[in-house]
DOVO-487037 format. One record per residue (C-alpha): residue in one letter; y, x, z negated. Coordinates in Angstrom, 3 decimals, always signed. Last residue first. Layout:
N
PT   residuo         c2         c1         c3
PT         a          Y          X          Z
...
This chain:
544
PT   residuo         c2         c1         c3
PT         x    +10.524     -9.321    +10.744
PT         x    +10.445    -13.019    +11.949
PT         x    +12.362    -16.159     +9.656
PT         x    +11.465    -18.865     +9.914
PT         x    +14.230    -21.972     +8.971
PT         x    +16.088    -23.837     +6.529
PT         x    +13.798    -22.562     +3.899
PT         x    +12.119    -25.484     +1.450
PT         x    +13.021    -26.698     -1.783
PT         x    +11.087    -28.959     -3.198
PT         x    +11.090    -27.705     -6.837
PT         x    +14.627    -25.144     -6.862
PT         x    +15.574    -26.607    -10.063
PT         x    +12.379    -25.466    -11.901
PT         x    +12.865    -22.033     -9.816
PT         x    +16.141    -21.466    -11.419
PT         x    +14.921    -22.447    -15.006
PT         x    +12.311    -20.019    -14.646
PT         x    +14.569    -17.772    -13.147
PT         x    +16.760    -17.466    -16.441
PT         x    +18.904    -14.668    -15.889
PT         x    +19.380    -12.633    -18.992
PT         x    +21.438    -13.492    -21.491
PT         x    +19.571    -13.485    -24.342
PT         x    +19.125    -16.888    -25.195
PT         x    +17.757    -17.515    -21.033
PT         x    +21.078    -17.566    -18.543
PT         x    +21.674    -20.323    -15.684
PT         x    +23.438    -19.231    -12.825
PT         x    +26.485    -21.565    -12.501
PT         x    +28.625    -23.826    -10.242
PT         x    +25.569    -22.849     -7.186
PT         x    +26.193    -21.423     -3.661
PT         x    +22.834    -20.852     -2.089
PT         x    +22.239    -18.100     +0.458
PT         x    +19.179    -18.345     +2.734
PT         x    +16.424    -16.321     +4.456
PT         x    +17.633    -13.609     +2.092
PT         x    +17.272     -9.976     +3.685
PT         x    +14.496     -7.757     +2.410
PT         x    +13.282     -7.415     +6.183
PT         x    +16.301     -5.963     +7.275
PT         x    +15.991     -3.099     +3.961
PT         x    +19.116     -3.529     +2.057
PT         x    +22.588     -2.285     +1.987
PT         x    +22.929     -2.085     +5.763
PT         x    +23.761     -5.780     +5.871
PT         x    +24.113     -7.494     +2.328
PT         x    +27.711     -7.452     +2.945
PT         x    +27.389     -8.877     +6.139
PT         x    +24.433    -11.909     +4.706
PT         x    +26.979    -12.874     +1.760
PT         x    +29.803    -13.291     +4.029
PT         x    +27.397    -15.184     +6.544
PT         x    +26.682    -17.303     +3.469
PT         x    +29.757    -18.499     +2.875
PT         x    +32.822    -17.064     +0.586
PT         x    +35.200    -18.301     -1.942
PT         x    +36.949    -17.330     -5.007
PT         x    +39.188    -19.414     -7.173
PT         x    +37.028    -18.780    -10.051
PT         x    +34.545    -16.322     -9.408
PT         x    +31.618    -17.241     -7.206
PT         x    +28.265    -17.673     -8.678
PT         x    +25.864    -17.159     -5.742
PT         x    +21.938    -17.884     -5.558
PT         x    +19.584    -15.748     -2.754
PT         x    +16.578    -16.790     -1.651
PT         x    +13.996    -14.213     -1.342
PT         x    +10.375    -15.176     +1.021
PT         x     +6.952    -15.785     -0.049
PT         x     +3.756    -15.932     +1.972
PT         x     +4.869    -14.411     +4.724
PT         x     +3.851    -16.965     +6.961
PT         x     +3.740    -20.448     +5.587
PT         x     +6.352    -19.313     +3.673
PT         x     +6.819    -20.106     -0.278
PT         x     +9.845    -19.088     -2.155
PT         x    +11.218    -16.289     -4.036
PT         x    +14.310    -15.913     -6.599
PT         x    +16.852    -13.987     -6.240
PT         x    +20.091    -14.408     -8.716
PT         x    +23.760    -13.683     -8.646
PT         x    +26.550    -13.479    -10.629
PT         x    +30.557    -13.617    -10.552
PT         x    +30.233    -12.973     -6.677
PT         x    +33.776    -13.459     -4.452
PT         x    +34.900     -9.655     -4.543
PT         x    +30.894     -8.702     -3.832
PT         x    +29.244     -5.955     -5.513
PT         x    +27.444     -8.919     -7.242
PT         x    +25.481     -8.921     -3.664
PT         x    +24.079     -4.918     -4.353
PT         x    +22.928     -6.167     -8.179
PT         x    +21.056     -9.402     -7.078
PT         x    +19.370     -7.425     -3.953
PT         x    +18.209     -4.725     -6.298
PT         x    +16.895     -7.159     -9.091
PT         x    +14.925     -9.223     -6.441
PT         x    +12.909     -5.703     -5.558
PT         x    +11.008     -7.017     -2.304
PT         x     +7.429     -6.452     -2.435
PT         x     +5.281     -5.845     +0.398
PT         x     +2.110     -7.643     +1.323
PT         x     +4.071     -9.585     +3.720
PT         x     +6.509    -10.538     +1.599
PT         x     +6.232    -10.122     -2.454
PT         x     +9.507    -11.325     -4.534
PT         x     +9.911     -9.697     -7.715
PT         x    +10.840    -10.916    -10.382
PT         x     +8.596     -8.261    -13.095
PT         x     +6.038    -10.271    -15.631
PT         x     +4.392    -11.599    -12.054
PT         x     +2.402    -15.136    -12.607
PT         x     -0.902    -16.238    -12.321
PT         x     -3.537    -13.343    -11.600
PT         x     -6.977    -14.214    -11.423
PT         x     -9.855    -12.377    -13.310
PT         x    -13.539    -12.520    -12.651
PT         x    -15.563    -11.850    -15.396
PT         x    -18.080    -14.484    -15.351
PT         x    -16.439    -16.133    -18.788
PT         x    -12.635    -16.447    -16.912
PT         x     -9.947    -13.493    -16.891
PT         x     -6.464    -14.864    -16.652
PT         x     -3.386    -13.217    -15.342
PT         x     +0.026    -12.363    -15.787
PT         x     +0.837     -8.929    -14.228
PT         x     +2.887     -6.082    -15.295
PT         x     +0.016     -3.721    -14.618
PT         x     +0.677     -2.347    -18.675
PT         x     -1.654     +0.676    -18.842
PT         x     -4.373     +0.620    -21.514
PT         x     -4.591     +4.221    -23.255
PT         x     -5.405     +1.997    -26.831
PT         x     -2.193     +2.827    -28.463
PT         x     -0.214     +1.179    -25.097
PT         x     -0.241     +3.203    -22.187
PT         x     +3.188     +3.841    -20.120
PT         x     +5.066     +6.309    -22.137
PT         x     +8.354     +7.294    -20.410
PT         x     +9.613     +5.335    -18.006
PT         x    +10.266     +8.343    -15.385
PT         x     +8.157    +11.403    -16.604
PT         x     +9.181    +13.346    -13.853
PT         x     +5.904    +12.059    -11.777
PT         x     +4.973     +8.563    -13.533
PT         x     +2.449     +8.542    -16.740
PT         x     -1.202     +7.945    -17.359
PT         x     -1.542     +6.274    -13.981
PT         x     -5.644     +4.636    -13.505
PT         x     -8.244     +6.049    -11.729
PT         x    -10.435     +7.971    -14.603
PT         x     -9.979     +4.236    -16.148
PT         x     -7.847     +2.190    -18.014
PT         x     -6.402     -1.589    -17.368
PT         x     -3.993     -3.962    -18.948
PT         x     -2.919     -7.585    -17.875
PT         x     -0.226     -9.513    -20.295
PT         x     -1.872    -12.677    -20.780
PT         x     -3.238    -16.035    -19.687
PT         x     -5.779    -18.215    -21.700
PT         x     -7.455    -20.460    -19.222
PT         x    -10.412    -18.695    -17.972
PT         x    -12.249    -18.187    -20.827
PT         x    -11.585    -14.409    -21.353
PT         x     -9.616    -14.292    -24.755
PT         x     -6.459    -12.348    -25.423
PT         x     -6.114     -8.913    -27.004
PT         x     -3.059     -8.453    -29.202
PT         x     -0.465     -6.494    -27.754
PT         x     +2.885     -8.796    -29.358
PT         x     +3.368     -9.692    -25.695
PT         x     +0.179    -11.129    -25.345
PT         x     -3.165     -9.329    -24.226
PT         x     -5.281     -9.525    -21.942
PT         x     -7.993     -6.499    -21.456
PT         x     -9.634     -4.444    -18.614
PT         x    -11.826     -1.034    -18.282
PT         x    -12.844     +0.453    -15.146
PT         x    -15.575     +3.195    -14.428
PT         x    -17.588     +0.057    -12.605
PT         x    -14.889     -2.166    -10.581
PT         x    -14.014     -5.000    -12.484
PT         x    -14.705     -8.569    -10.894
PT         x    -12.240    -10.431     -8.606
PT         x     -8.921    -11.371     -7.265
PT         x    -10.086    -15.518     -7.652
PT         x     -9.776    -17.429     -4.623
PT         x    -13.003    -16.654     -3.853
PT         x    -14.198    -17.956     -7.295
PT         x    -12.877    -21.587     -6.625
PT         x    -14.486    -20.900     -3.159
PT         x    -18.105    -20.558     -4.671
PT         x    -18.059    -24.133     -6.369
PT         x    -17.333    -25.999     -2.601
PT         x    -20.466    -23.459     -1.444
PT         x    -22.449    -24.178     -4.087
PT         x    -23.775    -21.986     -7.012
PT         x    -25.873    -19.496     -7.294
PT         x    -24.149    -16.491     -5.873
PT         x    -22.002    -17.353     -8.826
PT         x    -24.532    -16.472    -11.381
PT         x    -25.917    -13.618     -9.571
PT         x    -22.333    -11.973     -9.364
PT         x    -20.404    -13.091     -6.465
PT         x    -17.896    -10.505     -4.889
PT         x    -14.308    -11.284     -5.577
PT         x    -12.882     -7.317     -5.804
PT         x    -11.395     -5.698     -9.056
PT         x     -9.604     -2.619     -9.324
PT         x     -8.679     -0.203     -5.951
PT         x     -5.264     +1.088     -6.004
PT         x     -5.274     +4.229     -6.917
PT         x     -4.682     +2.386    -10.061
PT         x     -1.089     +3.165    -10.401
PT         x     -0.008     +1.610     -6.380
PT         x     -1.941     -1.678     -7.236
PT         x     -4.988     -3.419     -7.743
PT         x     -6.357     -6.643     -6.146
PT         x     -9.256     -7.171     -3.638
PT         x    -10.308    -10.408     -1.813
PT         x    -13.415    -10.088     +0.053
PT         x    -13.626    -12.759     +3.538
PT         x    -16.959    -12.701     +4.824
PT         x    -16.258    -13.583     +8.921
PT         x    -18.318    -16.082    +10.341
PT         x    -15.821    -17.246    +12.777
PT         x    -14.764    -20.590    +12.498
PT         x    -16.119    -21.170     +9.174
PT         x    -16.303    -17.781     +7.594
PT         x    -12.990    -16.666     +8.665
PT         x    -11.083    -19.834     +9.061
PT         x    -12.504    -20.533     +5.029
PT         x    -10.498    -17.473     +3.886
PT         x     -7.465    -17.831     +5.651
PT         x     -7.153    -21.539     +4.884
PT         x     -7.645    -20.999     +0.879
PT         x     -4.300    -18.513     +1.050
PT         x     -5.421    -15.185     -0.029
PT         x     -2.915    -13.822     -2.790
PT         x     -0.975    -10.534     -2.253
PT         x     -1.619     -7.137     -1.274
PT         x     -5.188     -7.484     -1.043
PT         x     -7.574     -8.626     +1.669
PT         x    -11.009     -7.146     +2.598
PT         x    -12.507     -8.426     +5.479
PT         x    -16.194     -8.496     +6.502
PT         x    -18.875     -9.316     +9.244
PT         x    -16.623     -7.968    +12.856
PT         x    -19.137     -7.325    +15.569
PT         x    -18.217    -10.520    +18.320
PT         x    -15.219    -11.786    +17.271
PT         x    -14.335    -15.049    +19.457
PT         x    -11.089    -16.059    +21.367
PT         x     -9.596    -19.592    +22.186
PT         x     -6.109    -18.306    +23.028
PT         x     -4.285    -20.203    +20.581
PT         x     -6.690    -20.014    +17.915
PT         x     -7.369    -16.652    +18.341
PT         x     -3.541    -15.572    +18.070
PT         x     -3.562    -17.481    +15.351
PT         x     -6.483    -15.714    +13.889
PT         x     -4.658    -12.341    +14.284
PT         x     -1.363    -13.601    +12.641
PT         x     -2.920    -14.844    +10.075
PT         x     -4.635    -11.793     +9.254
PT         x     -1.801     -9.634     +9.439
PT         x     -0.268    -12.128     +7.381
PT         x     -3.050    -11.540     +4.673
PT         x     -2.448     -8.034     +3.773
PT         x     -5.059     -5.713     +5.310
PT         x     -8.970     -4.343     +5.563
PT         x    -11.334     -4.160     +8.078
PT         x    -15.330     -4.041     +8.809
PT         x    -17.342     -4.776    +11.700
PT         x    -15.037     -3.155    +13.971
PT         x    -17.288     -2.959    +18.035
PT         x    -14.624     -0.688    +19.366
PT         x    -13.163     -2.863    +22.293
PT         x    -13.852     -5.810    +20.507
PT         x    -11.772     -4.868    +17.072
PT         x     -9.181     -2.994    +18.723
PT         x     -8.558     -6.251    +21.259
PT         x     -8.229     -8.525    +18.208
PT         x     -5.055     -6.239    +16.327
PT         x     -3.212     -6.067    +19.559
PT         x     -3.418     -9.573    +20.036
PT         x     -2.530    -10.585    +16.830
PT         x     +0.319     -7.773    +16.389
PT         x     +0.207     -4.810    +13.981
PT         x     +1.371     -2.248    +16.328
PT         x     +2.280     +0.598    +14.144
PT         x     -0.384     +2.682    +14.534
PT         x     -4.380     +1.151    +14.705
PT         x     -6.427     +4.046    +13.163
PT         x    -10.205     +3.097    +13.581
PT         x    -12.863     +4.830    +11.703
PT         x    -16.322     +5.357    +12.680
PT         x    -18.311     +5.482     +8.964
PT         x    -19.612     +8.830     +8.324
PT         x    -19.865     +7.771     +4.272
PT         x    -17.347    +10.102     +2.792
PT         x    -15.329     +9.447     +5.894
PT         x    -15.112     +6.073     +5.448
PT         x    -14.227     +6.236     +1.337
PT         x    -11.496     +9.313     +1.226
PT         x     -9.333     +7.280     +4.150
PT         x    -10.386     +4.431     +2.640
PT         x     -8.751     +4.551     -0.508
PT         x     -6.145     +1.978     -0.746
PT         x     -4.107     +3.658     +1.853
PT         x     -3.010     +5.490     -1.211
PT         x     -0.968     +2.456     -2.170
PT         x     +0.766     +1.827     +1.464
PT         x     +2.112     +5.442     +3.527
PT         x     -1.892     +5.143     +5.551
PT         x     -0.729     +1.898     +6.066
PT         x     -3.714     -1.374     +5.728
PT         x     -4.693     -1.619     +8.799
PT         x     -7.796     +0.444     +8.619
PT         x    -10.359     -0.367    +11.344
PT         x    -13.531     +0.505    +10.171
PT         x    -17.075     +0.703    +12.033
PT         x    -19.812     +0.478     +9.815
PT         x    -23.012     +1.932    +10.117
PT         x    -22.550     +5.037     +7.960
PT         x    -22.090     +2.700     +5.428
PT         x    -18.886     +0.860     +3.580
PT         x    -20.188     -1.212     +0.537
PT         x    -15.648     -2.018     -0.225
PT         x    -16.402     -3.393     -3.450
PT         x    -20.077     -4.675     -5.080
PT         x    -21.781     -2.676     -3.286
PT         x    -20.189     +0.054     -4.694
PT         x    -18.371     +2.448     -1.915
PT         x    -14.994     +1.075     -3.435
PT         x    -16.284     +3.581     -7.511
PT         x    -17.363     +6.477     -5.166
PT         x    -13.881     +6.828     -3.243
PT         x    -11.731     +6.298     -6.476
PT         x    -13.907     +8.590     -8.232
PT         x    -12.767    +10.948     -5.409
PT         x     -9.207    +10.018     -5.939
PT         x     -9.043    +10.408     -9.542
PT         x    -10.729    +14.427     -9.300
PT         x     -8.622    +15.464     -6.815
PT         x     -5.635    +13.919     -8.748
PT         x     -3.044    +11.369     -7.691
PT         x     +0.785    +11.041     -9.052
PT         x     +2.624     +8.457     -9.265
PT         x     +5.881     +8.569     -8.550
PT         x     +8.807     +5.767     -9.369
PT         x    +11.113     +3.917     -7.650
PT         x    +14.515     +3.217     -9.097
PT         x    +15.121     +0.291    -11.380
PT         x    +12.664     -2.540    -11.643
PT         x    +10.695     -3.228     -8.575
PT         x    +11.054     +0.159     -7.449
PT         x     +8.695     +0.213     -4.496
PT         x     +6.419     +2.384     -6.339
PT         x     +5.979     +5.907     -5.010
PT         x     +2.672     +7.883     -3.894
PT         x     +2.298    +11.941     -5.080
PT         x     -1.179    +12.877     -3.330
PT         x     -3.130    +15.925     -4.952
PT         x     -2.489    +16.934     -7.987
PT         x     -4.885    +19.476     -9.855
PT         x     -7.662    +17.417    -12.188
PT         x    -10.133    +18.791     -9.826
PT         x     -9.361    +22.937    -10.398
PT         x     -8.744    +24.738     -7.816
PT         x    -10.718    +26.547     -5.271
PT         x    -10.301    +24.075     -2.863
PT         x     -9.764    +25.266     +0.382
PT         x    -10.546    +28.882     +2.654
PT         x     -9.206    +27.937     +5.727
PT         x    -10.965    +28.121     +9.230
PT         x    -10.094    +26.514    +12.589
PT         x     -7.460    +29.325    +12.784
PT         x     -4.139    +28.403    +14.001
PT         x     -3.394    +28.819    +17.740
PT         x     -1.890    +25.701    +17.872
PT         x     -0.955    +23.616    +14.789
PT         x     +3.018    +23.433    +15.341
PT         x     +2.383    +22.976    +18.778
PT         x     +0.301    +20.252    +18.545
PT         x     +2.618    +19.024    +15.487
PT         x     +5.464    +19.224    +18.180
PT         x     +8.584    +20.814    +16.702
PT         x    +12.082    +20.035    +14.958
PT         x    +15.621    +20.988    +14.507
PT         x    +16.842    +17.016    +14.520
PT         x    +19.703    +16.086    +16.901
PT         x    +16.976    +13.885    +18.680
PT         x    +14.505    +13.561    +22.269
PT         x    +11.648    +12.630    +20.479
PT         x     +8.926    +15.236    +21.357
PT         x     +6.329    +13.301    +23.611
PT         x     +5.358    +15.986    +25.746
PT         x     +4.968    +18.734    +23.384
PT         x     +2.235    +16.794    +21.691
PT         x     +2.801    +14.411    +18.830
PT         x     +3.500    +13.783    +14.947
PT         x     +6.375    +15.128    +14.805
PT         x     +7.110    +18.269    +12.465
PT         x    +10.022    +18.145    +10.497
PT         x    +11.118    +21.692     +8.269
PT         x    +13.161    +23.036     +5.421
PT         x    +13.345    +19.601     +3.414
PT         x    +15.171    +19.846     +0.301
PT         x    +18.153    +19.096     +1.181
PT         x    +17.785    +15.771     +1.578
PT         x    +20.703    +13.541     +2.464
PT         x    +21.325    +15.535     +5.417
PT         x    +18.005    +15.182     +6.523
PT         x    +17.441    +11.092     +6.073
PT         x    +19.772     +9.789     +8.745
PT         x    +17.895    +12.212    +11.513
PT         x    +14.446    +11.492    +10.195
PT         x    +15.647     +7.345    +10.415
PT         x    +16.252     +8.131    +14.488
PT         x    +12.962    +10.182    +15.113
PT         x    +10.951     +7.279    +13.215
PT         x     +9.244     +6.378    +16.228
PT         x     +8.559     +9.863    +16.133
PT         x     +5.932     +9.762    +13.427
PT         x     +6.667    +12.500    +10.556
PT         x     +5.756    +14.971     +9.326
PT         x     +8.088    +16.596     +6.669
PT         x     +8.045    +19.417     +4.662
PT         x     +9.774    +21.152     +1.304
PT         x     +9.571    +17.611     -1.125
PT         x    +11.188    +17.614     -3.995
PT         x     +9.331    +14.252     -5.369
PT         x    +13.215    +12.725     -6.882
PT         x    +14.942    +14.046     -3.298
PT         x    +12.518    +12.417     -1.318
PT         x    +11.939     +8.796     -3.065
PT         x    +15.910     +9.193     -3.437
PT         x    +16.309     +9.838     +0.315
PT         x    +13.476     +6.796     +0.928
PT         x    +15.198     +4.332     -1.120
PT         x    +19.414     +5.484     +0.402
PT         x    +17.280     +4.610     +3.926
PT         x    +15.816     +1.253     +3.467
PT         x    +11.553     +1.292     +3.097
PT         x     +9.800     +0.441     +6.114
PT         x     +9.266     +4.382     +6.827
PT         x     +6.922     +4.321     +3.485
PT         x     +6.980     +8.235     +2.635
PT         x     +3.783     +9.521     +1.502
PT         x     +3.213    +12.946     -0.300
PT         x     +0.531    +14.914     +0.453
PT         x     +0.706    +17.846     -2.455
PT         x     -0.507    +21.155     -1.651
PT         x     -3.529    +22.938     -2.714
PT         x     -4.783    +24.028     +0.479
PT         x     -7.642    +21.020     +0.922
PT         x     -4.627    +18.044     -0.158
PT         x     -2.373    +19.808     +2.877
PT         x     -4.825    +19.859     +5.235
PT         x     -6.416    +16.780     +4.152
PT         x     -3.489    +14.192     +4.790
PT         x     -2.039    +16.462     +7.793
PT         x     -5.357    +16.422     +9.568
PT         x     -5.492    +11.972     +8.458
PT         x     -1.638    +12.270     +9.885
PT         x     -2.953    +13.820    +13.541
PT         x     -6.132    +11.070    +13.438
PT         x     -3.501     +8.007    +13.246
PT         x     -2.231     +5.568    +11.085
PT         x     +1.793     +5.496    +11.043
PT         x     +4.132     +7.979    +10.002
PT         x     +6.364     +9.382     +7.383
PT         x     +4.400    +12.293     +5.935
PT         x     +6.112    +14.709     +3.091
PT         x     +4.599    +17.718     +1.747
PT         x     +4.753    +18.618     -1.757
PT         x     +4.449    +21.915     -3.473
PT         x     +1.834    +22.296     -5.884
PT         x     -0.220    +24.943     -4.383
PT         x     +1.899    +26.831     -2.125
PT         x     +3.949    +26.042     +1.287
PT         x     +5.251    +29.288     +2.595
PT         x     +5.243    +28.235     +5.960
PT         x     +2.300    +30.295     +7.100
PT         x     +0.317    +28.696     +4.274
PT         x     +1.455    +25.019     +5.976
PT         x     +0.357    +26.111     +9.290
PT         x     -3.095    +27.741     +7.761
PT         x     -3.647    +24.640     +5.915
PT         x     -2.712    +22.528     +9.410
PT         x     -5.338    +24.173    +10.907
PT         x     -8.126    +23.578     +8.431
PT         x     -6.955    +19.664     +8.728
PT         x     -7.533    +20.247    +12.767
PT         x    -10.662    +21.623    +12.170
PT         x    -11.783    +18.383    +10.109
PT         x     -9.858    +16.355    +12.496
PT         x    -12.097    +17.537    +14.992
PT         x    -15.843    +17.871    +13.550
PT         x    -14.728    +13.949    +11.792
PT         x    -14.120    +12.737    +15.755
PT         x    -11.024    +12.354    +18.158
PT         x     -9.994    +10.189    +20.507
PT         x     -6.936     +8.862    +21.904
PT         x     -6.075     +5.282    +22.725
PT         x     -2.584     +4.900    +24.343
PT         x     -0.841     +1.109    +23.268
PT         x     +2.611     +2.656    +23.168
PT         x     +3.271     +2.970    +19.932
PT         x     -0.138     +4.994    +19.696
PT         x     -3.557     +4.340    +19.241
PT         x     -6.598     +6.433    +17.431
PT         x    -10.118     +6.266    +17.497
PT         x    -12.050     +8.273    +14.911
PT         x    -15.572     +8.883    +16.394
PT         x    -18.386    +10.168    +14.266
PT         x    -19.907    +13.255    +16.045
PT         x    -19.023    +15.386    +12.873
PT         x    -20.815    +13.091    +10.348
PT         x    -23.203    +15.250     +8.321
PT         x    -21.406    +18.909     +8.278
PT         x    -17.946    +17.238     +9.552
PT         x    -17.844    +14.148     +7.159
PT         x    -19.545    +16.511     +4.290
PT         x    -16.437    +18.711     +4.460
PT         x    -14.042    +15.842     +4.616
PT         x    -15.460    +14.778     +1.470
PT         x    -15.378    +17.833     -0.147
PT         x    -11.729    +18.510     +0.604
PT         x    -11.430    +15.914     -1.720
PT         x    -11.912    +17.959     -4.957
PT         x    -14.502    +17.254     -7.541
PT         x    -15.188    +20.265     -8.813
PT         x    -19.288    +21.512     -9.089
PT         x    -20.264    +22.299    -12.405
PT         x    -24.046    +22.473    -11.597
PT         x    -26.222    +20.836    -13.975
PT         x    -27.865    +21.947    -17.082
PT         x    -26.378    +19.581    -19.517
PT         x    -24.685    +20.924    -22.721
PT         x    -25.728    +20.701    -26.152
């Protein structure tokens, strides 16, 4: 027997269309590379997102086809972001950070027939086209005025946009259609796609509204850091307007002082980023003896919250500090370190034990250890294992069907992390199962970088391996075997390396050893590396 309620599809354009119907006065506040503010509100962009369905229909774009955006936060890519998802079309992020010969393959592999792109990235957009030929139009995000001056065919999005009608008939479709195509930073061979539905991305947006997750409101006002190109801007671009919260798109300047003035001048009481933009903001504080005056709650993900980040916040400041985890394939949202009852309980020196813990499962989720022969693993908190997950918001496969199958017999997906779950639930990851080196929220693909340097004449084998920084949290070292005879120094590793990699993915030092040490199957064996590597510390900061 069925149920007699409405079969309604779950399709984002729904959200957007509440936002504007219940919401439309909200503000979303914008700023620019240059530091101009700009604002718009839900009514707007909502118009502006029907306009850019009737641009993209008048360009021959179709359900299914993806469209490319390389930009920054701001109201013009949150139109393009719904505009394309409302029409059918697939919103396809490109992460601008990423090296060139990464983001033509990311391009090339999702087919994609537009871009949009920010025009601080005018000069990468004119490296990328001829390497894609699949691209038949860029767009910048700006007005006539600011066109980047550039080789590159292209056209103002206001222009592109104007006289457009402020009315498009979306959805239509069915929910499980696709609906944003985000890549993995190819950790282990080349990146791969995963694909977003309608219907995964608005459970997504219910499941973070929990009080238990993000609890946004129609009171809040959000600043979203975190890239709209990052892990499906980890959802809050579906979850603030689906509540009316104001929402606060900060660009590319990610800078303490930049960061703190958003927050006062628009009365933020709710944010979410990787943790160096957090240091970074309270040292900025610290130094200039500043005070927040709205902000109540951070969420931080991306990588593990140092202990001094979190108590700064809520003893200096008052500031709840959340910690999240999930990644690109589980949209990303999948636990968050909220006390339960229990630990609520408990004192504050007990609390911060589970604070540093990445959190409680997210209702719709499911979540098992297991070793490497798949056999589940008990929660007590000390046991660690291979970390699975399933859920309406969880990857089934990668776009193209790169790595095959990805669920184990139980429709589990492998997260490649180590963790432990303890007997409250909360689970904490300790180790990577993939080497690779996270920065800044980012990760840096150690396997690339070792493969690229062995290029070298001089290299027999190489090996990267991260290591703490008080700022980035870790940073790759790179280990040489030269060939006999050979020689080289580190500036001739750092040249080569130049142009190869991503700046930012650079080693902050090169280490010349007699011999990489290999595990019984002849892989590298970075455990062994990193047990010889115990009191190590970088010659020097590095800035990115």
């Amino acid at each position: 027997m069925d149920g007699l309620m409405q079969n309604v599809p779950l399709t984002v354009d729904r959200i957007i269309d509440h936002a504007a119907a219940w919401h439309g006065a909200r503000e979303i506040v914008s700023r620019d590379a240059e530091g101009r503010v700009s604002r718009s509100t839900y009514a707007g962009v909502h118009a502006d997102a029907k306009r850019v369905s009737n641009a993209l229909a008048a360009e021959g774009i179709k359900p299914g086809d993806r469209v490319a955006t390389m930009a920054w936060n701001g109201a013009r890519h949150l139109a393009a972001w719904y505009g394309a998802a409302g029409m059918g079309a697939v919103l396809h992020t490109l992460n601008p950070r990423l090296f060139l010969e990464q983001i033509a393959y990311i391009a090339n592999h999702a087919g994609d027939r537009l871009l949009l792109a920010d025009p601080a990235t005018a000069e990468l957009v004119e490296q990328l086209l001829p390497q894609v030929p699949s691209i038949e139009k860029v767009i910048f995000f700006c007005g006539a005025a600011s066109l980047p001056q550039t080789s590159v065919a292209a056209i103002a999005f206001d222009d592109w946009i104007a006289g457009q009608p402020a009315e498009h008939a979306w959805g239509g479709f069915d929910e499980n259609a696709a609906c944003g195509l985000c890549y993995t930073s190819g950790t282990t061979g080349n990146p791969k796609g995963v694909l977003y539905s309608h219907r995964s991305n608005y459970i997504h947006a219910l499941m973070t509204l929990q009080r238990d997750a993000l609890a946004l409101s129609a009171r809040d006002t959000v600043l979203l850091v975190v890239p709209m190109y990052h892990a499906n801007a980890w959802g809050v671009v579906y979850s603030a307007p689906a509540v009316g919260a104001k929402l606060v798109l900060p660009g590319q300047r990610m800078d303490g002082e930049s960061i703190y003035n958003l927050i006062e001048e628009e009365g933020v009481t709710y944010s979410a980023a990787v943790p160096t933009v957090w240091q970074m903001l309270l040292q900025y504080m610290q130094e200039n003896g500043k005070r927040f005056t709205t902000l109540e709650r951070v969420t931080i993900g991306g990588s593990a919250c140092p202990e001094s980040i979190i108590r700064t916040f809520r003893d200096d400041y008052g500031v709840d500090v959340i910690q999240g985890w999930g990644m690109t394939e589980t949209s990303p949202l999948g636990t968050v370190s909220v006390p339960n009852a229990s630990v609520a309980a408990k004192s504050d020196a007990e609390q911060m034990a589970y604070k540093l813990k990445q959190g409680r499962l997210l209702c719709g989720l499911e979540m098992k250890l297991v070793d490497d022969a798949g056999n589940r693993l008990p929660h007590d908190g000390r046991t660690p294992g291979r970390l699975m997950v399933k859920g309406p918001t969880i990857a089934a496969a990668y776009f193209g069907g790169e790595g095959g199958d990805v669920l184990d017999a139980e429709g589990f997906f492998d997260t490649g992390d180590v963790s432990t779950i303890d007997g409250e639930g909360y689970m904490q990851i300790t180790d990577r199962a993939k080497d690779v080196v996270k920065s800044g929220g980012e990760w840096i693909s150690s396997i690339e970088i070792e493969n690229i340097a062995m290029g070298h004449d001089a290299v027999a084998n190489a090996a990267v391996v991260g290591v703490a920084h008080p700022k980035w949290d870790e940073r790759p070292i790179l280990l040489c075997q030269l060939k006999p005879g050979a020689s080289a120094s580190a500036d001739d590793l750092r040249a080569y390396l130049d142009g190869r990699i991503a700046k930012w993915w650079m080693p902050d030092d090169v280490l010349f050893v007699g011999e990489i040490p290999l595990g019984p199957t002849g892989k590298i064996d970075k455990k062994a590396i990193r047990a010889g590597l115990e009191g190590y510390k970088l010659p020097f900061e590095v800035t990115r």
